[in-house]
C-alpha positions in Angstrom: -10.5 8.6 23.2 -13.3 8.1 20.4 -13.1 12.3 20.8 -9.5 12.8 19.7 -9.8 10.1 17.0 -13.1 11.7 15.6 -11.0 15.2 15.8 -8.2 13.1 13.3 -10.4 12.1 11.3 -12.1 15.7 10.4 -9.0 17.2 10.5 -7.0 15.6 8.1 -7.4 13.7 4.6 -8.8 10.6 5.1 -5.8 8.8 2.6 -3.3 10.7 4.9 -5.1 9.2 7.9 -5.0 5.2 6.1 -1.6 5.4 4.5 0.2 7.3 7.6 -1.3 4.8 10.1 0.2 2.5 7.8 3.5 3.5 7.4 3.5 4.0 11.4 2.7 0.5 12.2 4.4 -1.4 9.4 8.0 0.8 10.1 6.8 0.4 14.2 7.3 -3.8 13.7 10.2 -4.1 11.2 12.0 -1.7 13.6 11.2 -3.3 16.8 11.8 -6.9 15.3 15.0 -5.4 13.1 16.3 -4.6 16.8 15.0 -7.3 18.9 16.6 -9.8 16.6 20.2 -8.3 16.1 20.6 -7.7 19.7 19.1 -11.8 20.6 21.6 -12.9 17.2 22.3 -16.5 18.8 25.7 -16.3 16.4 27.8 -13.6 14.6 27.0 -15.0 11.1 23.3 -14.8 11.8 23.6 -10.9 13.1 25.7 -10.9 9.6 23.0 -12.2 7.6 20.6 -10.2 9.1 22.2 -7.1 8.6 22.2 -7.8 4.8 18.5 -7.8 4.9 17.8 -4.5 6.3 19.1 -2.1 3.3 16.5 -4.1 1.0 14.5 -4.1 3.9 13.6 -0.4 4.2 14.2 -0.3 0.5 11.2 -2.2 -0.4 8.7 -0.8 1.9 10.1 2.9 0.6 8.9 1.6 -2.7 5.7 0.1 -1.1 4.5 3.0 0.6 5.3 5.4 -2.5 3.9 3.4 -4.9 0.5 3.3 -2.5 0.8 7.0 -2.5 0.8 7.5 -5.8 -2.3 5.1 -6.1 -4.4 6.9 -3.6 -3.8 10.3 -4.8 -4.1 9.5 -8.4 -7.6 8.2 -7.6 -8.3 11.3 -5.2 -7.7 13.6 -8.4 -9.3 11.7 -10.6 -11.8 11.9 -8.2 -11.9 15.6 -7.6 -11.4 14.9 -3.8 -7.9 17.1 -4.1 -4.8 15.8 -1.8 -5.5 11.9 -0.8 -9.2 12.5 -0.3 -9.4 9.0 -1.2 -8.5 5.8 0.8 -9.7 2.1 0.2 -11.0 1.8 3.6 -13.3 3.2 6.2 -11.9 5.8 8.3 -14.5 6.2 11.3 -12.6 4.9 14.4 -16.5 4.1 16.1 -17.5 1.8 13.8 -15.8 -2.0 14.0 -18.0 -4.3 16.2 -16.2 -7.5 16.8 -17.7 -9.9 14.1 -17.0 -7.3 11.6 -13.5 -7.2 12.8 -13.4 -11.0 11.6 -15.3 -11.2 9.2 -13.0 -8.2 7.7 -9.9 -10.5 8.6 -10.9 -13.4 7.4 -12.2 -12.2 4.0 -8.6 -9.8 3.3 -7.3 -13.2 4.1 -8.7 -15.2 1.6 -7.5 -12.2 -1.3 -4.4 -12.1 -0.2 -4.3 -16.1 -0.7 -5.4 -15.7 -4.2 -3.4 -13.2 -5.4 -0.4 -14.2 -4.0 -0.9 -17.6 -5.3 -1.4 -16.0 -8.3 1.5 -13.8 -8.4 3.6 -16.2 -6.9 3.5 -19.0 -9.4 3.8 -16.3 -12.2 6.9 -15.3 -10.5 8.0 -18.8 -11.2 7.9 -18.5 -14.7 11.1 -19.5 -16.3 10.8 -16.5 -18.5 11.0 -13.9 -15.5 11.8 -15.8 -12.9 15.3 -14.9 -13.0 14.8 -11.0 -13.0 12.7 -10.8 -10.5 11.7 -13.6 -8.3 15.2 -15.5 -8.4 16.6 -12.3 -5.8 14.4 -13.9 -2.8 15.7 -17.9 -3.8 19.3 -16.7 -4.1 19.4 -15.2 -0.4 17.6 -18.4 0.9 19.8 -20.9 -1.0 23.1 -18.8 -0.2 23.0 -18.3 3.7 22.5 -21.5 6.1 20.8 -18.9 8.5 17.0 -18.2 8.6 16.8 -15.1 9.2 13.0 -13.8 9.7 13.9 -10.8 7.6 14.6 -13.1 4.6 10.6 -12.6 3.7 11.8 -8.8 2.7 14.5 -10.4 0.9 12.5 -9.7 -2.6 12.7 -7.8 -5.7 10.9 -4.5 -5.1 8.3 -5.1 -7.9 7.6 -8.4 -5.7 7.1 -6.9 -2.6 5.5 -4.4 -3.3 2.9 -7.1 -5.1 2.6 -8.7 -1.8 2.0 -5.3 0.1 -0.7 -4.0 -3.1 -2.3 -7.8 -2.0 -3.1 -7.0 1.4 -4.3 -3.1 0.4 -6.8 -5.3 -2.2 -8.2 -7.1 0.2 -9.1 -4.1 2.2 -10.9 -2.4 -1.0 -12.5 -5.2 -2.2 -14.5 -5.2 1.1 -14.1 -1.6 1.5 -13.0 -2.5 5.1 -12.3 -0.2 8.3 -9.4 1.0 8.7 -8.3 -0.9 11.8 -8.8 -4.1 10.0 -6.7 -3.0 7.1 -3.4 -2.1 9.5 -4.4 -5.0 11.9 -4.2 -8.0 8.7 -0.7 -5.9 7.3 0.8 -6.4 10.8 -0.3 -10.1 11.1 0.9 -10.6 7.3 4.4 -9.4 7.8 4.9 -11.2 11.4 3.5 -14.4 10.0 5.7 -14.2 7.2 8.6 -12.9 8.6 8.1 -16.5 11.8 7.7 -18.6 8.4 11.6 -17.7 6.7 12.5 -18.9 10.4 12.5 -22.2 9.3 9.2 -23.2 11.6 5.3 -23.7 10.8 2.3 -22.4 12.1 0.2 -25.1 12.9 -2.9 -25.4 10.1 -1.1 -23.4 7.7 0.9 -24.6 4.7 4.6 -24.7 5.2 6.2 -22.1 2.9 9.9 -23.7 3.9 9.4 -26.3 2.0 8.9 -24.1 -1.3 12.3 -23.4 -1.4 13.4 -27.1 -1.4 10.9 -28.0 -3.5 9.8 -24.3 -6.1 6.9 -26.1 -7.8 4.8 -26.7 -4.7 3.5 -24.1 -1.9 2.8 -21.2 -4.0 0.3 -19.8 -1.7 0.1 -18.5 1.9 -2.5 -20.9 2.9 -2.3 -23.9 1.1 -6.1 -23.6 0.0 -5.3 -23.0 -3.6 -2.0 -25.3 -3.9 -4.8 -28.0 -2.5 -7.5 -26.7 -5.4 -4.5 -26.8 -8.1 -2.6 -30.0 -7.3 0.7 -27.9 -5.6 0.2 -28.6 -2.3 2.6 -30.7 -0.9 3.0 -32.1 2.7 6.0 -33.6 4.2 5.9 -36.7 5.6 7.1 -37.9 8.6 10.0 -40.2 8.6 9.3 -43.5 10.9 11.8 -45.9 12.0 10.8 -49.3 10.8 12.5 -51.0 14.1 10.0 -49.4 16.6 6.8 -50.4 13.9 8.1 -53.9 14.1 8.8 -53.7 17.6 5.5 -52.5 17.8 3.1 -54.9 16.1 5.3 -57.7 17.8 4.0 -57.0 21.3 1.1 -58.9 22.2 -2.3 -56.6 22.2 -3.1 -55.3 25.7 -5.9 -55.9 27.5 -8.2 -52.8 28.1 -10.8 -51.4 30.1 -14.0 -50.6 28.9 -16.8 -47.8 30.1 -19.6 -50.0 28.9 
């Protein structure tokens, strides 16, 4: 196996290699979950809904993976490494030991949380917000549904921010390949579980940003907790069971010492 990889690898350009195995897994998992979903549509208007997702769906990661073309090859020639000699990552497929792996993970992690932070409370900017940022807020606010394709729901200059985020995490730590397409699958199925109205446990909930657009900027929740954004629904407790409860008497109980 390490064989025919190795043979890939000296075979073709090593920015083919990155933004092909890209393309491949990325179109692999909105295709898979585009289907999986329509054909499980627990309702007509949801199957509806979701089928106004997929144009802009495909749209925006056309515009993703063109505009990371462009990037890698204009550094290949500026380079003088000829066609997508260049890539952000390490290409050899015998080289990720495990704590690498999450170390990798973890660190393309933590720059996707900053710039999206970053990039997502610019968005919110009453001065653009409305040509760019207001496209993903309209389809949330307009349709009852949530549809896990609403994360693609963007303007294409905002996805393709949020795709660029995940690629910068990779070059800032110059990180095998495998990690790269491993932390874009991972980002796209996280996001796409978030928009379906649910949380992951330990991670900021991004459903409440759209019920409340000045909070939950980030993916985290790190930085909204650094900049005073965070914000944490509380639980709603009935008052009749708290004063049922502190009426009963205190039971007695047993003790290990």
């Amino acid at each position: 196996m390490i064989e025919k990889l190795s043979h890939v690898v000296s075979t073709y350009p090593p920015g083919l290699i990155e933004l092909g195995g890209t393309m491949l897994s990325q179109i692999s998992l909105v295709i898979f979950m585009g289907a999986y979903l329509y054909n499980t549509a627990p309702s007509k208007q949801y199957k509806e809904v979701l089928a106004v997702t997929f144009p802009v769906t495909f749209r925006n990661f056309a515009c993703a993976f063109s505009t990371n073309f462009v990037l890698l090859q204009t550094v290949s020639w500026y380079k003088g490494l000829g066609f997508l000699g260049w890539t952000v990552s390490e290409y050899r497929f015998d080289n990720l030991p495990l704590h690498r792996f999450i170390r990798e993970f973890i660190g393309s992690t933590l720059v996707f949380e900053v710039l999206f932070y970053v990039g997502h409370r610019a968005l919110h900017h009453p001065r653009i917000y409305k040509y760019i940022h207001d496209v993903h807020h309209s389809f949330e606010t307009k349709y009852s549904e949530h549809v896990p394709f609403g994360t693609f729901y963007t303007h294409a200059v905002e996805f393709v921010y949020a795709y660029l985020s995940v690629v910068a995490g990779a070059a800032v730590q110059h990180s095998h390949i495998g990690s790269l397409w491993f932390t874009g699958i991972v980002s796209n199925t996280a996001t796409m579980y978030l928009h379906t109205g649910r949380d992951i446990p330990g991670i900021m909930g991004h459903e409440l940003h759209h019920s409340r657009p000045k909070h939950n900027y980030g993916a985290l929740g790190i930085l909204d907790y650094l900049f005073g954004t965070l914000y944490i629904e509380k639980p709603i407790v009935d008052k009749s069971i708290i004063d049922d409860v502190t009426a009963e008497k205190p039971r007695q109980s047993a003790s290990f010492w």
